[in-house]
C-alpha positions in Angstrom: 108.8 -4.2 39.4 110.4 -6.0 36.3 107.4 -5.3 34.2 107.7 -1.7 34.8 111.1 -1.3 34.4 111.0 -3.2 31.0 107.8 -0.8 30.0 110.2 2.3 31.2 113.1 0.9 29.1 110.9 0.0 25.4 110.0 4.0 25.9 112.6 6.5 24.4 111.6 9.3 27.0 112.4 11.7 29.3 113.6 9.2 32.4 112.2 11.6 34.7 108.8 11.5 33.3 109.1 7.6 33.0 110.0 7.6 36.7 107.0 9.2 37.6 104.7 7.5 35.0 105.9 4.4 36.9 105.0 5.3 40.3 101.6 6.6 39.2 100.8 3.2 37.4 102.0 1.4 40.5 99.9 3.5 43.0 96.8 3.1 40.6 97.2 -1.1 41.1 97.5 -0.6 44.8 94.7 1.3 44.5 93.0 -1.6 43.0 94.6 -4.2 45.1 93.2 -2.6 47.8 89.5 -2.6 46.3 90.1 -6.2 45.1 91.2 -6.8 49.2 88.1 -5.3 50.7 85.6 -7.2 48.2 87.0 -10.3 48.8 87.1 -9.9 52.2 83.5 -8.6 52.5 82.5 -12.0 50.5 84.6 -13.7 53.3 82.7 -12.1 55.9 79.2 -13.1 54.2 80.7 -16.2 53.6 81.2 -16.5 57.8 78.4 -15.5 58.6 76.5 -17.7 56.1 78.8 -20.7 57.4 78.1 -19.6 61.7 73.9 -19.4 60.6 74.1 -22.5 58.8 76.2 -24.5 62.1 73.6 -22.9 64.5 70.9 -24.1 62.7 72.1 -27.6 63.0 72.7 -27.6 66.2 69.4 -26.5 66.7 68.0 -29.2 64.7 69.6 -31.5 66.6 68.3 -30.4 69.3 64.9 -30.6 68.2 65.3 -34.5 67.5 66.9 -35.0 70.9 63.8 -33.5 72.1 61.4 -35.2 69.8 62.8 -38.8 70.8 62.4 -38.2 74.3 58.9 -37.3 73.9 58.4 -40.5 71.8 58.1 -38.4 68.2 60.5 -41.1 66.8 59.1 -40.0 62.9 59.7 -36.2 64.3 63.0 -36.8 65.3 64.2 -38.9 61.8 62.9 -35.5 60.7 64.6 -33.3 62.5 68.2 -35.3 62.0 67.3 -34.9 58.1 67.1 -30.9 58.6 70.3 -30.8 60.7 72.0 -32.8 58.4 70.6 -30.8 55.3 72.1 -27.7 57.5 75.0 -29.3 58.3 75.9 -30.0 55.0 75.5 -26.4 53.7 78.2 -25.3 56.5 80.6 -27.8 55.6 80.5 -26.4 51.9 80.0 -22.9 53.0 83.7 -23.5 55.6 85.2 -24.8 52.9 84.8 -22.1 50.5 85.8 -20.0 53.4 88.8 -21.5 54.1 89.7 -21.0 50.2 88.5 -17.4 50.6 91.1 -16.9 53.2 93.6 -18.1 51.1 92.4 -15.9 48.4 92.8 -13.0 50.9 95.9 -13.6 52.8 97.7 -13.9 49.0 96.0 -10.5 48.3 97.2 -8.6 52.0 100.7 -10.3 51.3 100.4 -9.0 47.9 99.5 -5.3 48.8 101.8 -5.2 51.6 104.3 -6.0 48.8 103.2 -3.7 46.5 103.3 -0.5 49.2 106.7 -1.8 50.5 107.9 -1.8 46.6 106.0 1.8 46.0 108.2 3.0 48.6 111.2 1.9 47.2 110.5 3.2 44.0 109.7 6.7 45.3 113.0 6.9 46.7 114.8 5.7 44.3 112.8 7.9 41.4 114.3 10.9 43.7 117.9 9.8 43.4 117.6 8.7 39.7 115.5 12.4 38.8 118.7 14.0 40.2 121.5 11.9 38.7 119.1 12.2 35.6 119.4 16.0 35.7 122.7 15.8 36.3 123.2 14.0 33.3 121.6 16.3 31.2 123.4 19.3 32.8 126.9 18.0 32.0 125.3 16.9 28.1 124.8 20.3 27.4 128.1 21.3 29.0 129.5 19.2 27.0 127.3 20.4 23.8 128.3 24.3 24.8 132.2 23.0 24.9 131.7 21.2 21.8 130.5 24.3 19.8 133.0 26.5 21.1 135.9 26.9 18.4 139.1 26.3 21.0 141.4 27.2 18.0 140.2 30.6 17.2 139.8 31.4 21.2 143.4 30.0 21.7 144.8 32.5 18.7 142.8 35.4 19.9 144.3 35.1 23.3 147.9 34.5 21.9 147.4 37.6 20.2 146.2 39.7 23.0 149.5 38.6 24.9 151.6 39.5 21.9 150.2 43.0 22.0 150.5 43.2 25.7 154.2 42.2 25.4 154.5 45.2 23.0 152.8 47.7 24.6 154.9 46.3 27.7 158.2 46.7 25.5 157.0 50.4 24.6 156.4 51.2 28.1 160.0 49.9 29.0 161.6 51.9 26.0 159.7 55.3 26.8 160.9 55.1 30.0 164.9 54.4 29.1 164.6 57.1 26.6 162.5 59.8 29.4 165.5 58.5 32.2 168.4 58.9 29.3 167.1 62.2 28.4 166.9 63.8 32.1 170.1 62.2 32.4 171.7 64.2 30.0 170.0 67.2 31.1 172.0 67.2 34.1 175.1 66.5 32.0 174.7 69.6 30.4 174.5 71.4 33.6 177.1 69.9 35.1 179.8 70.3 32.4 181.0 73.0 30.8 180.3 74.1 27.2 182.6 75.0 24.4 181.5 78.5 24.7 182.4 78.8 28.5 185.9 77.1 27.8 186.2 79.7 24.8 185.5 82.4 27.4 187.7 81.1 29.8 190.8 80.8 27.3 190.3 84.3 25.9 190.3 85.5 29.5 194.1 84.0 30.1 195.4 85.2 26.6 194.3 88.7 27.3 194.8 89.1 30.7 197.6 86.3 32.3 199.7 86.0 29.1 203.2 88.2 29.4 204.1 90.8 26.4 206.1 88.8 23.6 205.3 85.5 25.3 203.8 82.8 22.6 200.3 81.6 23.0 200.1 77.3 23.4 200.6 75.8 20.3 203.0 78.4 18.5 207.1 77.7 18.8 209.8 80.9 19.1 210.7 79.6 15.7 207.7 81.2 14.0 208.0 84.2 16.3 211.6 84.5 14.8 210.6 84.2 11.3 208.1 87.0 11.4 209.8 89.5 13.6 206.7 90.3 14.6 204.8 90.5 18.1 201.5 88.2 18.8 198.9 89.6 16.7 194.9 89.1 17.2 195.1 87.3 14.0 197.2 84.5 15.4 194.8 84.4 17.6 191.8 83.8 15.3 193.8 81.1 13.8 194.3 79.2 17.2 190.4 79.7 17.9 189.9 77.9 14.4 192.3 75.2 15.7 190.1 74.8 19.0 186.8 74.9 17.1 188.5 72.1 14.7 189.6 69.9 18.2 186.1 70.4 19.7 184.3 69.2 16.5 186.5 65.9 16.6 185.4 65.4 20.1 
């Protein structure tokens, strides 16, 4: 597991392609550790059944030179113990290299049972480190897109849309004082009366509720004495240019 982390590490690549690289070199050596388990454990089973022949056949032997010395073949029987001691020897070689064999294969089945339990491991953890990997790179390029973006020139733009929306806002506020002011005065107009109405309305009481020889408002008896005269129209164009004077300071 070391080695192939290191190997993933000296590589300046895509982590989710080293993750995967990694798994596929791991299955390929179980995939040899297997074939490396089944050819050692076929020589272990030649190597039995090499070792089982070579034990029957001194035991047979033996038997033959227990048979051979009770039928007095005392030269057949030195014979015999020579065979089964030939064949004995051969198993004791042959368990030995089969109990070195099964040393060779339980280290190999320990081995592989490492290697799938690590393969395992690996598969889940490539899953979790492919999504935090893509993760990673997601927020990178967020980061990239916020980096490019110039904040100053969004920030004024917005300022300046706000500015306008203020005024327009502001205009929108003014129209509608000035629409409200004007109705207002509308009804002002129609509510009071005009200078022409009060101009009506004064030449109605001179002409018609003023007494003979009585002095319109405004003149004393004092002028009336001077002249000698009785109220003329002309006083009373002079009275209407007082009023028009009066209404124009108003």
């Amino acid at each position: 597991m070391q080695s192939y982390a290191n190997a993933a590490l000296s590589v300046f690549e895509d982590p989710e392609k080293i993750l995967d690289q990694a798994v596929l070199e791991m299955n390929d050596d179980l995939t040899k550790m297997r074939q490396a388990t089944a050819q050692v454990l076929a020589s272990q089973k030649r190597l039995e059944n090499k070792y089982k022949a070579a034990q029957q056949a001194s035991e047979e032997w033996y038997g033959r030179a227990q048979l051979a010395l009770q039928k007095g073949e005392e030269d057949l029987a030195r014979e015999a113990l020579k065979r089964r001691k030939s064949y004995a020897d051969n198993a004791g070689a042959l368990k030995a290299q089969l109990d070195q064999q099964k040393g060779v294969v339980d280290n190999l089945v320990s081995n592989t049972r490492l290697l799938e339990s690590k393969i395992q491991e690996a598969r889940s953890k490539k899953d979790t480190l492919k999504a935090r990997a893509q993760s990673a790179k997601t927020a990178t390029k967020v980061s990239e897109m916020l980096g490019n973006v110039n904040t100053s020139s969004a920030l004024s733009a917005f300022e300046k849309m706000e500015e306008k929306v203020m005024t327009m806002e502001s205009q929108a506020e003014a129209l509608g004082q000035l629409t409200s002011d004007d109705l207002e005065g509308k009804f002002a107009m129609l509510e009071s009366s005009s200078v022409d109405d009060d101009l009506a309305q004064l030449k109605k009481e001179l002409s018609g509720s003023s007494k003979k020889g009585e002095l319109p408002p405004g003149r004393s008896s004092t002028t009336s004495a001077k002249t000698g005269n009785p109220f003329r129209d002309a006083d009373i164009e002079t009275e209407l240019e007082k009023l028009r004077q009066r209404s124009k300071e108003f």
